[in-house]
C-alpha positions as CSV (number, residue, x, y, z in Angstrom):
1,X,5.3,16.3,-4.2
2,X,3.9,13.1,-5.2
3,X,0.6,12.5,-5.6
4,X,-1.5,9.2,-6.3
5,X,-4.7,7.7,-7.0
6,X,-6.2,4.7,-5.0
7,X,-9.7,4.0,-6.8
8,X,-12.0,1.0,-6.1
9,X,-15.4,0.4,-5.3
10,X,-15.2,-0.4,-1.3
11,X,-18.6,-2.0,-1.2
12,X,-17.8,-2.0,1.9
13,X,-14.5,-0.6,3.0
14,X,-12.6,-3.3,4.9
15,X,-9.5,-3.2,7.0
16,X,-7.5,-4.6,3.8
17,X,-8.1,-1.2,2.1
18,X,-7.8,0.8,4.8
19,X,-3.8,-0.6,5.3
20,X,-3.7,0.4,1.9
21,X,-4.2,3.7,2.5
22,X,-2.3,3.8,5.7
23,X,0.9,2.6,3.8
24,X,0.3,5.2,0.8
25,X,-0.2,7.5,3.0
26,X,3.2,6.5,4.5
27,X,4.8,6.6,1.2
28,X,3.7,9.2,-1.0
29,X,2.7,13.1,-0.4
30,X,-0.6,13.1,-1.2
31,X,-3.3,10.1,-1.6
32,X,-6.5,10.5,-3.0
33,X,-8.9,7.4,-2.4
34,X,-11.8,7.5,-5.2
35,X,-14.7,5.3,-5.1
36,X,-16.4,4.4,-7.9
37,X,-19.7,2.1,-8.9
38,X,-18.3,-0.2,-10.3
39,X,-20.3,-1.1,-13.8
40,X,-19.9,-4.9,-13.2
41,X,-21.8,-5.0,-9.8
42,X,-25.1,-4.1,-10.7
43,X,-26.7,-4.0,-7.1
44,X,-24.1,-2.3,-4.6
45,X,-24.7,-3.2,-1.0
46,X,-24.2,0.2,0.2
47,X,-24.9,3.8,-2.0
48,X,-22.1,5.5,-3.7
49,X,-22.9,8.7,-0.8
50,X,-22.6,5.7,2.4
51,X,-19.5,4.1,1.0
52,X,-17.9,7.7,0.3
53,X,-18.8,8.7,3.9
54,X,-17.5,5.5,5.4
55,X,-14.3,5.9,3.6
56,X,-13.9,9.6,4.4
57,X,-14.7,8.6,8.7
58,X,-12.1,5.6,8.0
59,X,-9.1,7.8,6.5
60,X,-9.9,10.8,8.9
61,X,-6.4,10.1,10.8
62,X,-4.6,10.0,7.7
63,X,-4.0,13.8,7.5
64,X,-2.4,13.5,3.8
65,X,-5.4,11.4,2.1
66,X,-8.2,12.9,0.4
67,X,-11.7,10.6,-0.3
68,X,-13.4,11.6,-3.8
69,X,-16.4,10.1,-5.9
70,X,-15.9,9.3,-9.7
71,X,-18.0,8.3,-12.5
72,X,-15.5,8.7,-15.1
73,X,-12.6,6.3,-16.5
74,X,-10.0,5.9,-13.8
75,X,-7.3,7.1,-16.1
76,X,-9.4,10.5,-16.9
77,X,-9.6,11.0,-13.3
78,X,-5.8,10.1,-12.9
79,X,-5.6,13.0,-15.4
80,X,-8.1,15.2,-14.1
81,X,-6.6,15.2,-10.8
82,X,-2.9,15.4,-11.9
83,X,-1.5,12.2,-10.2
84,X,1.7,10.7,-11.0
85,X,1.1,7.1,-10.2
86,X,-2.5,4.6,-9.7
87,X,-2.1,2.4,-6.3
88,X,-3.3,-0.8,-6.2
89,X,-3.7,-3.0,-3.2
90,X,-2.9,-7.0,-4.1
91,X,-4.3,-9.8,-2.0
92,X,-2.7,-12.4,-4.2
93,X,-1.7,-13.9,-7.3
94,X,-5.3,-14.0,-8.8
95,X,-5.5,-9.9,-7.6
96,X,-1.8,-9.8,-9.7
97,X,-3.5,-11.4,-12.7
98,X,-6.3,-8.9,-13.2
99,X,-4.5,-5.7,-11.9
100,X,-1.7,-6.3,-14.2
101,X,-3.9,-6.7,-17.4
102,X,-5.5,-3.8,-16.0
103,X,-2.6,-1.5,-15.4
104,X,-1.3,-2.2,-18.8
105,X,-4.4,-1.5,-20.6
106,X,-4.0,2.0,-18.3
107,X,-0.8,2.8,-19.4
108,X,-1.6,2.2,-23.0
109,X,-4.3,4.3,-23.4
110,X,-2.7,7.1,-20.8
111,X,0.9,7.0,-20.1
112,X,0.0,6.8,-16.2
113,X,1.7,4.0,-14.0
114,X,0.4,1.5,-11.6
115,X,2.2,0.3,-8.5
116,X,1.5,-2.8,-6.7
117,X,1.1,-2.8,-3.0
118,X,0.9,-6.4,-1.5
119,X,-1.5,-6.9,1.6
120,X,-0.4,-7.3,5.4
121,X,-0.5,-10.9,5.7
122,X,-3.3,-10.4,8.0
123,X,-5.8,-8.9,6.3
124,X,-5.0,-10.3,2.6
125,X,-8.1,-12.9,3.0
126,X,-10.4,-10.4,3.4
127,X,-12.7,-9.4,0.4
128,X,-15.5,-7.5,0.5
129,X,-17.9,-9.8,-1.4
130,X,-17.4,-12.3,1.7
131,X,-18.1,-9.3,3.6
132,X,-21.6,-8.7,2.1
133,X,-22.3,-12.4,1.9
134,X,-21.3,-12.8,6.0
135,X,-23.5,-9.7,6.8
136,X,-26.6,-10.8,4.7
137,X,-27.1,-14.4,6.5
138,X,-26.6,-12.6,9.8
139,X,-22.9,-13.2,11.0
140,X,-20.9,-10.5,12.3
141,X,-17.8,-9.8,11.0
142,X,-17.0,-6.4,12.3
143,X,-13.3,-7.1,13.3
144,X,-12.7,-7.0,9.5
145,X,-13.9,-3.4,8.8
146,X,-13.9,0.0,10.3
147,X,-16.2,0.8,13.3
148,X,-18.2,3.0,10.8
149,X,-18.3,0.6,8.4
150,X,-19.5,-2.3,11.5
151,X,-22.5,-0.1,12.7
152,X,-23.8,0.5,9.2
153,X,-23.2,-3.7,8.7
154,X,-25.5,-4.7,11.8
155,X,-28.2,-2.0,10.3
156,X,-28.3,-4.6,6.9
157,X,-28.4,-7.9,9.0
158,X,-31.4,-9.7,8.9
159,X,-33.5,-9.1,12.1
């Protein structure tokens, strides 16, 4: 059985990361999708509890994926949980650029590998940082995220 681990922040989960974890699910036994506050964004738009819940209503149909919370090194979780490979989801060549440095630095310190999934074509513009910046001048943009993640959206839009 093959087992991975597909960490990120998903402030908020959009339908990018969600085809991520369709096609792992797809490819590998067992997925598990952690979500993590990540130390460089100081004010997350949604808690680590409502992004957790969103992601665990998003991969419901996914029989074989498991959501988790982390506060710990994503390689210590990669060992904690036993997993044989780290996914990561890439958008384009600037994603390559950091995710490569990144996965190196992973294996160096841990042995544990990092495969590259490239984006559907028709989701690889969406990031969640436009996400947050569309939803906090008003703007729907809930064809680019879950319908959990869309209600919880128009809830933060100005009134």
């Amino acid at each position: 059985m093959v087992k991975v681990l597909y960490p990120g922040s998903f402030d908020p989960v959009h339908n990018g990361h969600i085809d991520v974890c369709t096609t792992t699910s797809r490819l590998f036994d067992h997925v598990v999708v952690a979500v993590m506050r990540n130390p460089q964004k100081s004010n997350p738009f949604f808690t680590d509890d409502e992004r957790f819940e969103m992601l665990t209503e998003a991969c419901a149909p996914l029989t074989n994926v498991e959501v988790v919370q982390f506060g710990e090194l994503v390689v210590d979780l990669a060992d904690r949980l036993d997993v044989d490979f780290i996914v990561k989801g890439l958008r384009g060549v600037a994603d390559f650029e950091s995710e490569l440095q990144m996965a190196q630095m992973n294996r160096s310190v841990s042995g544990v590998e990092t495969l590259f999934l490239p984006s559907n074509g028709e989701n690889a513009f969406i990031a969640s940082k436009y996400i947050r910046d569309i939803t906090r001048f008003g703007t729907d943009c809930s064809h680019l995220v879950p319908e959990a993640v869309a209600l919880r959206l128009r809830e933060k839009m100005p009134k």
